[in-house]
C-alpha positions as CSV (number, residue, x, y, z in Angstrom):
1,X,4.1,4.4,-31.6
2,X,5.0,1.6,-29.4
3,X,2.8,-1.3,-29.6
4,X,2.8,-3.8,-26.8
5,X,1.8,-6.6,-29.2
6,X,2.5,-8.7,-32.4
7,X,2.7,-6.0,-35.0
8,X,1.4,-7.2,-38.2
9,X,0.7,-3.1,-39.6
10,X,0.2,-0.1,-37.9
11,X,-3.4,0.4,-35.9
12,X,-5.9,2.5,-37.8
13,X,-6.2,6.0,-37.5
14,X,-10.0,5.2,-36.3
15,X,-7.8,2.9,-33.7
16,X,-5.9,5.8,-32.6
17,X,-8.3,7.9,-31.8
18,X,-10.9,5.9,-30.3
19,X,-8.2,5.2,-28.1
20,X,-6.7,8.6,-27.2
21,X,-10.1,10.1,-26.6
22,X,-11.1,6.9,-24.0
23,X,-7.7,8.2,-22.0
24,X,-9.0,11.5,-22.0
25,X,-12.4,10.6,-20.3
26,X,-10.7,8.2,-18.4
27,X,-9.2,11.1,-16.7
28,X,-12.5,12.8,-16.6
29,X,-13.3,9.7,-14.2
30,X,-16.1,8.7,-17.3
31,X,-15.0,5.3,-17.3
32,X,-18.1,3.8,-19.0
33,X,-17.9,6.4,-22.0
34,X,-14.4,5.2,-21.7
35,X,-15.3,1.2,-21.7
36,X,-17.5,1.7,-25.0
37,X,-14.8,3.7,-26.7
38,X,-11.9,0.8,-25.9
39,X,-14.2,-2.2,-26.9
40,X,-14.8,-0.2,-29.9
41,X,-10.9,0.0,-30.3
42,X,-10.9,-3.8,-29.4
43,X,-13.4,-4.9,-31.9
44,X,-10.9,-2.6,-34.7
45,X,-8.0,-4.7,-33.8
46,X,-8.8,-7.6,-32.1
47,X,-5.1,-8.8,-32.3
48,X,-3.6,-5.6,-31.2
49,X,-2.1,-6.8,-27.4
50,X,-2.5,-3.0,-26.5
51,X,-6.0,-3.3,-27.2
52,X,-7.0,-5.9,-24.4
53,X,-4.4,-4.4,-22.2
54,X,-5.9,-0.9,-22.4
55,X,-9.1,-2.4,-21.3
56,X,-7.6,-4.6,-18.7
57,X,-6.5,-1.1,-17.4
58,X,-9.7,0.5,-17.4
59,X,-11.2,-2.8,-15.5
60,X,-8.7,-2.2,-13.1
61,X,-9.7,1.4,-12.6
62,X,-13.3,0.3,-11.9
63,X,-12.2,-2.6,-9.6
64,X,-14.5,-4.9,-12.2
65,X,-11.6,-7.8,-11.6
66,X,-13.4,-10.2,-13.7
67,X,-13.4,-8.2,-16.1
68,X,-9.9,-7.2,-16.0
69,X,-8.4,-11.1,-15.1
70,X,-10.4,-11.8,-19.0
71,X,-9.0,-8.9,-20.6
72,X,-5.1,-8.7,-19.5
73,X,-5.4,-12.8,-20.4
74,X,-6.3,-12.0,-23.8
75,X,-3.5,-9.2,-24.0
76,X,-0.8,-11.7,-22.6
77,X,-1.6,-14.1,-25.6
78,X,-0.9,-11.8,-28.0
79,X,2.8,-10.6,-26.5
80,X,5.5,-11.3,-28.7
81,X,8.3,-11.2,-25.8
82,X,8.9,-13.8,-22.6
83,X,9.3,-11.4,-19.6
84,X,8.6,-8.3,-18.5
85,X,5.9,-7.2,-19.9
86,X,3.1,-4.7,-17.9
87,X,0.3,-6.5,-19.3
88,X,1.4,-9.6,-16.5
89,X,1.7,-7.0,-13.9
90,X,-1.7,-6.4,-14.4
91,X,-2.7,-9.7,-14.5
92,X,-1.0,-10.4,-11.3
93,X,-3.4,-7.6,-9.3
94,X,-6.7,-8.9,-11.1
95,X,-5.7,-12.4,-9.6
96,X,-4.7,-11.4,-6.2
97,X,-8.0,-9.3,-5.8
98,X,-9.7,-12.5,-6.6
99,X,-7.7,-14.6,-4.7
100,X,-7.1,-17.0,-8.1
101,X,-3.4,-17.9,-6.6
102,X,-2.3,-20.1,-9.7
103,X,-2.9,-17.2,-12.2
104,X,-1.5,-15.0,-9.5
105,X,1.8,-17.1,-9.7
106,X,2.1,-17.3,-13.4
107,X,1.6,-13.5,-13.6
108,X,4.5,-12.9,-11.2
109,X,7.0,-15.7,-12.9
110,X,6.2,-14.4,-16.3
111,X,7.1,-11.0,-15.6
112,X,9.8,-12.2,-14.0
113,X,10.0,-12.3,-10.5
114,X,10.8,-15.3,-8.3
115,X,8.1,-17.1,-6.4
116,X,8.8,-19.7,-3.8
117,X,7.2,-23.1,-4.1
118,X,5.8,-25.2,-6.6
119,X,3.1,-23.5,-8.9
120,X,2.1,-27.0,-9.4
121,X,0.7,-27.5,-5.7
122,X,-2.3,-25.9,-6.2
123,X,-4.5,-27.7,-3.6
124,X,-1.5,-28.0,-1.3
125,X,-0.4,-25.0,0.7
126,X,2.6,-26.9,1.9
127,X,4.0,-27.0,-1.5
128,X,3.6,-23.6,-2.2
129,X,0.7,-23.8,-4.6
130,X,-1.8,-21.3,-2.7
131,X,-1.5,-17.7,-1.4
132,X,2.4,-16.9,-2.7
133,X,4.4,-16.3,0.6
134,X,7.9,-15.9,1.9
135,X,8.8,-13.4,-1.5
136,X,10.8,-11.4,0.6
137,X,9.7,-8.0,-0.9
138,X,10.9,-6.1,2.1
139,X,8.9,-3.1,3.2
140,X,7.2,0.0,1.6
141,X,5.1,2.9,2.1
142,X,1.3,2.9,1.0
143,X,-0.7,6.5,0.2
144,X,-4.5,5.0,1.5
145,X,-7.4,7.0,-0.5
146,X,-5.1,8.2,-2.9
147,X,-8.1,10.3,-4.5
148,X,-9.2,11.8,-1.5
149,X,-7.7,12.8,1.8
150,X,-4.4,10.9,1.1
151,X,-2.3,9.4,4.2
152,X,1.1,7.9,3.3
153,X,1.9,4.8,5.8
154,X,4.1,2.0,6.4
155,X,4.1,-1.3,6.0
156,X,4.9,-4.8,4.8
157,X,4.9,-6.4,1.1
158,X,3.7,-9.3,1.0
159,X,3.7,-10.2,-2.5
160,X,4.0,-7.5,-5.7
161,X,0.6,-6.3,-5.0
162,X,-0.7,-6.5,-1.4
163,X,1.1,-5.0,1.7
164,X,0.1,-5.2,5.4
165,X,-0.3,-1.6,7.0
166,X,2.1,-1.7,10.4
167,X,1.2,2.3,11.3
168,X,-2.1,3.2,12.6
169,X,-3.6,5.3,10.3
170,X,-5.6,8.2,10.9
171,X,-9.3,7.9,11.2
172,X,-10.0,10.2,8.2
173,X,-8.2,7.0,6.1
174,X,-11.1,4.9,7.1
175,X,-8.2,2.1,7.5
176,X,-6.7,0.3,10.4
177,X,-3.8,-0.9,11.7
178,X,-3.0,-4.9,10.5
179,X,-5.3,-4.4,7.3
180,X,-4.2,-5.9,3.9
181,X,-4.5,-3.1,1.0
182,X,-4.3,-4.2,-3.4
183,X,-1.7,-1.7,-4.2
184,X,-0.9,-0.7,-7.7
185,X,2.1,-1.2,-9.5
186,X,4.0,1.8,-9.9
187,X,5.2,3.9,-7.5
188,X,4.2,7.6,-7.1
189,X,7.0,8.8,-5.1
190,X,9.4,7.3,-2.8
191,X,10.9,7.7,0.7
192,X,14.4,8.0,1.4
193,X,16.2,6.9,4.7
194,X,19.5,8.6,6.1
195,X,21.0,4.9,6.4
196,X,20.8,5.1,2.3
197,X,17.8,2.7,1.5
198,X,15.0,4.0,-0.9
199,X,11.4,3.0,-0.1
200,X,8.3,3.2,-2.9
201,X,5.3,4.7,-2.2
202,X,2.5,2.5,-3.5
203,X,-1.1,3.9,-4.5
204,X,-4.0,1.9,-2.4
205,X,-6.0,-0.1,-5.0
206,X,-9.1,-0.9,-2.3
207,X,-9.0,-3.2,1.1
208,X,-8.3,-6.4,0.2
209,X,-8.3,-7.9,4.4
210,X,-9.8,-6.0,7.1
211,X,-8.4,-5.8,10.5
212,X,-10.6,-6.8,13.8
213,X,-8.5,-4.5,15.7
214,X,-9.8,-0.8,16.4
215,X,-8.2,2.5,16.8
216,X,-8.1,4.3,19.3
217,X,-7.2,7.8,20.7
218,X,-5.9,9.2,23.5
219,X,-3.5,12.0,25.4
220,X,-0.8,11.4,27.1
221,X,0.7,13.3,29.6
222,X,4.3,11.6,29.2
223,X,7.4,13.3,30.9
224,X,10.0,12.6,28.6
225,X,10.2,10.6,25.2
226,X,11.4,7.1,27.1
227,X,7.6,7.1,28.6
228,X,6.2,7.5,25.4
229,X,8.5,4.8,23.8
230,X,7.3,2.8,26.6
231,X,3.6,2.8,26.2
232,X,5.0,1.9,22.4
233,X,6.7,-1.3,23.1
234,X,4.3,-1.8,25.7
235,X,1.7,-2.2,23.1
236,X,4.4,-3.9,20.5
237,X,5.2,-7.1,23.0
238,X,1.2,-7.5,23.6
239,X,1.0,-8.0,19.8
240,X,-0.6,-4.5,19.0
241,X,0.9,-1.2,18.2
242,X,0.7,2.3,19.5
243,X,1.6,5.4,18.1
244,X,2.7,8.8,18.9
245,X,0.6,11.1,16.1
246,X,1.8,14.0,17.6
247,X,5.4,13.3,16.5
248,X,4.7,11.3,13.3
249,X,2.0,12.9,11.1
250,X,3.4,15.5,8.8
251,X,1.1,17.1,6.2
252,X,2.2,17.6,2.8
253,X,0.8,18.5,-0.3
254,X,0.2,15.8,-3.3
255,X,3.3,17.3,-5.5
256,X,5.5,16.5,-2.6
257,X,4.1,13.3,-1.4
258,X,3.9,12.2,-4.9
259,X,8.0,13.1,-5.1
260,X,11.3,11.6,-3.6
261,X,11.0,12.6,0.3
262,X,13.7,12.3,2.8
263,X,12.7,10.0,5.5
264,X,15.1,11.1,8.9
265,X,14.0,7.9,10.7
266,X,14.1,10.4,14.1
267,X,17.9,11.5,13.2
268,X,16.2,15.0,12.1
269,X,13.7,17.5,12.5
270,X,11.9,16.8,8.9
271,X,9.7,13.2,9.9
272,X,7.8,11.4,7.3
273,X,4.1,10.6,8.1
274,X,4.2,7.8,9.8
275,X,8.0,7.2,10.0
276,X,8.5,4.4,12.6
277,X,11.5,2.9,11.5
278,X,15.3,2.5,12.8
279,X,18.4,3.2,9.9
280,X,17.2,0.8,7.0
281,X,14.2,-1.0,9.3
282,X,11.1,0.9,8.3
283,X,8.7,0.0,10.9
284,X,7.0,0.1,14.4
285,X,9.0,1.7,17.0
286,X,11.9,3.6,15.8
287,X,10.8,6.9,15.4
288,X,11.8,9.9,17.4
289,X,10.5,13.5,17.5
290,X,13.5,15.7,16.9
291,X,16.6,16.2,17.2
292,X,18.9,17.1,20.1
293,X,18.5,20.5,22.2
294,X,14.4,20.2,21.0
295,X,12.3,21.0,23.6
296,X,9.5,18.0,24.3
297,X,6.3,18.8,25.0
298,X,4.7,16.0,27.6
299,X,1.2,16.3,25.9
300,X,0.8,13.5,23.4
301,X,-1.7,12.8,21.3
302,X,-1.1,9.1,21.0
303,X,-3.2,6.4,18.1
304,X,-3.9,3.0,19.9
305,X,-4.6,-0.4,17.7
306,X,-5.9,-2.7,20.4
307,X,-9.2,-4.8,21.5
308,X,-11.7,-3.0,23.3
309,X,-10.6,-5.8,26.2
310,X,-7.0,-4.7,26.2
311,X,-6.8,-1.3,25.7
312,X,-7.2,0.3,29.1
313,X,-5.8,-2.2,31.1
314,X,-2.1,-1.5,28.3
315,X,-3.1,2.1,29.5
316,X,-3.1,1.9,33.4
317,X,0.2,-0.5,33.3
318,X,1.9,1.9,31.3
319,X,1.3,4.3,34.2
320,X,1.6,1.8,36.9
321,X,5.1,1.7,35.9
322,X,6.3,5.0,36.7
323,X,3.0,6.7,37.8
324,X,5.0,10.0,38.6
325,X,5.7,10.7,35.0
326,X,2.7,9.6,33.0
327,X,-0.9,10.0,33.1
328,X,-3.5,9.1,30.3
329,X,-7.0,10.8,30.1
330,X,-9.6,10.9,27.2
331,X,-9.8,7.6,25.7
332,X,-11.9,7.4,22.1
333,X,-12.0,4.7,19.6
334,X,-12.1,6.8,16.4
335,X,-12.5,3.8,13.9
């Protein structure tokens, strides 16, 4: 049995199977049968790392952060190796949904990862020592209400456990464009570009930073796919986005969004949801809707993240600019 801790003799059977059966209800989603069963485990071998990080785990589950920070800190002290370790991963999402940017820091370093500035500046932003920026973690895809009506979208990390959503979801996410999701630590499936480049598909944890900004529907009559990529960049240069659904949304079941996907990036027929990227760029305006000799159909149904103060006035220049080949009608903000 692998033990994640200082092993000084081999946990109890009693150990064992207090433990085995809280993972068991834990997948029942009976998380507070589960909680007694753990502390039970913890109070049997208090010195056991595993112990505090099983619970840590469990806090995590029920988004008690408190909780979890206390626990995985107790299963830290009792590690027996520098780096590395999953216990610090954990710690490292307890701190960030607190916003506790020291302990957030010394979770990353200690399992290894670089952070830029001085973890000693803690009441100076300038020196580094409050929210960890400029990591660098490039960009990834985030499945939003993992347990229910799953949407897989893009974004960008900003540290190991929160990314900034750059697609506009759909309404049934409950999630806007611009928002900041906790994301947990393992990937459950990835998305792979033509240009080569692998992407992770993170599990949403729970909003961490809402967005002001409210989607929006609409249709578009747009003759050819330059008038729909120019209501896109339209929206892009004001500082919003736009986003042609009818091209980007692709429904697929859990096995397959949970697995490796190919992600054409609008070289193919077969789009990712939300695919908005250019060769190796995952991102706002890149996608396309097929591939060449496909027939386009004008009718789009387009997502809109904008201010209520914007929106139509982005909508009637878009058509001011070539009002022979677009037209927009049915206007709805959806969330």
């Amino acid at each position: 049995m692998r033990i994640f801790g200082k092993v000084r003799h081999r946990p109890s059977a009693s150990w064992r199977q207090a433990t085995d059966r809280a993972f068991t209800l834990i997948g029942d989603g009976r998380y507070e049968d589960a909680g007694a069963l753990l502390t039970r485990a913890a109070d049997l071998e208090p010195w056991l790392s595993e112990s505090w990080f099983n619970l840590a785990l469990l806090h995590k589950f029920r988004h008690d952060w408190e909780q979890a920070r206390s626990a995985g800190l107790r299963a830290v002290a009792l590690l027996d190796r520098e780096a590395g370790a999953p216990d610090w991963w954990n710690v490292g999402i307890a701190a960030t949904a607190l916003q506790d940017w020291p302990l957030a820091r010394r979770a990353w370093q200690a399992y290894g990862l670089k952070v830029p500035g001085d973890p000693h500046g803690a009441g100076d932003r300038s020196k580094g020592g409050g929210e960890p920026v400029g990591m660098e973690l490039g960009s990834a895809a985030v499945r939003l209400s993992p347990e229910g009506e799953a949407e897989v979208v893009w974004g960008r990390r900003l540290d190991p456990a929160r990314l900034e959503v750059l697609s506009i979801p759909l309404p049934s996410s409950g999630r806007r464009w611009g928002e900041v999701v906790l994301h947990d630590g393992v990937p459950h499936g990835e998305r792979v570009t033509a240009a080569g480049p692998s992407y992770p598909v993170f599990d949403e944890i729970e909003l961490w930073a809402p967005s002001p900004v409210p989607t929006w529907v609409v249709l578009l009559e747009a003759a050819t796919e330059a008038d729909r990529d120019a209501l896109e960049q339209l929206a892009s240069d004001a500082g919003f986005a736009a986003e042609d659904w009818s091209s980007s949304v692709r429904l697929l079941c859990r096995t397959c969004s949970e697995s490796e996907m190919p992600s054409d990036e609008g070289d193919g027929e077969h789009l990712d949801p939300h695919d908005h990227s250019e060769p190796g760029h995952p991102g706002p305006l890149g996608h396309r809707t097929a591939g060449s000799g496909s027939l386009w159909v004008p009718e789009r149904e387009c997502g809109i993240a904008a201010p209520p103060g914007l929106v139509r006035g982005l909508l009637d220049g878009w058509v001011a600019d070539s009002p022979g080949s677009r037209e927009w009608r049915d206007l709805e903000e959806v969330c």
